[in-house]
C-alpha positions in Angstrom: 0.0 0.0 0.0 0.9 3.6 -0.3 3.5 2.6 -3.3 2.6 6.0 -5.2 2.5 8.1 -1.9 5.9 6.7 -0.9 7.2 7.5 -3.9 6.9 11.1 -3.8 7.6 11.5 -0.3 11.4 9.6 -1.3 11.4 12.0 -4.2 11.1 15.0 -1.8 13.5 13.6 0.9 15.7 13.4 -1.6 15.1 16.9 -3.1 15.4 18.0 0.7 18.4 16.7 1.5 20.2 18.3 -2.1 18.8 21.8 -0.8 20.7 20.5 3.0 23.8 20.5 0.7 23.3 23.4 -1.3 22.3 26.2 1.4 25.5 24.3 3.8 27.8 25.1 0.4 26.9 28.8 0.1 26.4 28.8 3.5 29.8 28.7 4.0 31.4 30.3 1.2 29.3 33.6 1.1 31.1 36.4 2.5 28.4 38.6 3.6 27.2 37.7 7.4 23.3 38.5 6.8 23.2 36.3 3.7 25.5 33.8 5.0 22.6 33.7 8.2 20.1 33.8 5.8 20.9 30.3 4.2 21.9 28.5 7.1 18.5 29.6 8.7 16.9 27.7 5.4 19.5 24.8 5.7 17.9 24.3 8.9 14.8 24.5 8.1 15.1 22.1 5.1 16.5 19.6 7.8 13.5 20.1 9.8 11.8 18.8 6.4 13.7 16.3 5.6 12.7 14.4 9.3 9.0 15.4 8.9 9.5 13.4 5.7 11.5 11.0 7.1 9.2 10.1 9.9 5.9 9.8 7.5 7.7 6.7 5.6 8.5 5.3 8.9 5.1 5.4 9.8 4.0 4.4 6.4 6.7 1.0 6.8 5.8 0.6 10.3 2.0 0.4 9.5 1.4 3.2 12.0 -0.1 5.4 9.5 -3.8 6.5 9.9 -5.9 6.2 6.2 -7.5 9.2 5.8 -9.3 10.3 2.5 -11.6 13.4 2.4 -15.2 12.5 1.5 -16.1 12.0 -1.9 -19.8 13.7 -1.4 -18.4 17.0 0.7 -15.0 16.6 1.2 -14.6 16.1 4.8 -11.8 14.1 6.9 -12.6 10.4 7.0 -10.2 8.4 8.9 -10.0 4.7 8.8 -7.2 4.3 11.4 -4.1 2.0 10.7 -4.4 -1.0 8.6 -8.1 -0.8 8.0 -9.8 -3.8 6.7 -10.9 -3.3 3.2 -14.8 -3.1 2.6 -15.0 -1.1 5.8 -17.6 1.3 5.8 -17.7 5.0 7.5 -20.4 7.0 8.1 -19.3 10.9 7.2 -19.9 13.1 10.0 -20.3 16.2 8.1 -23.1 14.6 5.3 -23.9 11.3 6.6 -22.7 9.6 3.4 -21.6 5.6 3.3 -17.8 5.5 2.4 -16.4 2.3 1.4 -12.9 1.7 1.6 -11.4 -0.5 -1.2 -8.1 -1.6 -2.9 -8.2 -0.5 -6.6 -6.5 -1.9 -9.6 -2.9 -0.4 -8.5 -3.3 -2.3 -5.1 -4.1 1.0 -3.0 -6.2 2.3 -1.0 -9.5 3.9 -2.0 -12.9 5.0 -0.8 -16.5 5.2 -3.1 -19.6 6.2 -1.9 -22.2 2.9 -1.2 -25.8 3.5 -2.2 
């Protein structure tokens, strides 16, 4: 599960940790303090990124990740907690629909409304 979510999220750790590299470069080569500041500040904060990301594909191998899709009727949060059981069905608390939750042709997780 979650192939085309893990995906991206390796994608953006890896764009993440290139910006690390790049702000630590210029960083430390600039010669002008506030701009020198100015890039480290972002070098941190892409770090910061970088273990938010890190952290979600742990959950995601660890099966500790909640399913969540937003309703297909009025788009509110639906969660299904970790490893739901496909066919289960959630009542919507914003519109009352029936959400079904259901493995589709690529082998991921999805919901449709049951009539």
């Amino acid at each position: 599960m979650f192939k085309n979510i893990k995906e991206l999220l390796k994608d953006d750790l890896e764009f993440e940790r290139r910006a690390v590299q790049i702000y630590k470069d210029y960083g430390l080569e600039i010669e002008d303090e506030d701009a020198r500041k100015m890039l480290l500040t972002f070098r941190k904060d892409e770090m910061g990124h970088m273990r938010a990301i890190e952290n979600k594909l742990t959950k995601i191998r660890t099966e500790k990740l909640n399913v969540a899709f937003y309703c297909p009727r009025c788009g509110w949060t639906l969660v299904y907690g970790c490893n739901p059981k496909t066919g289960q069905v959630i009542k919507c608390p914003a519109c009352h629909a029936q959400i079904k939750l259901f493995i589709n042709e690529d082998g991921e997780y999805a919901v449709e409304e049951v009539f």
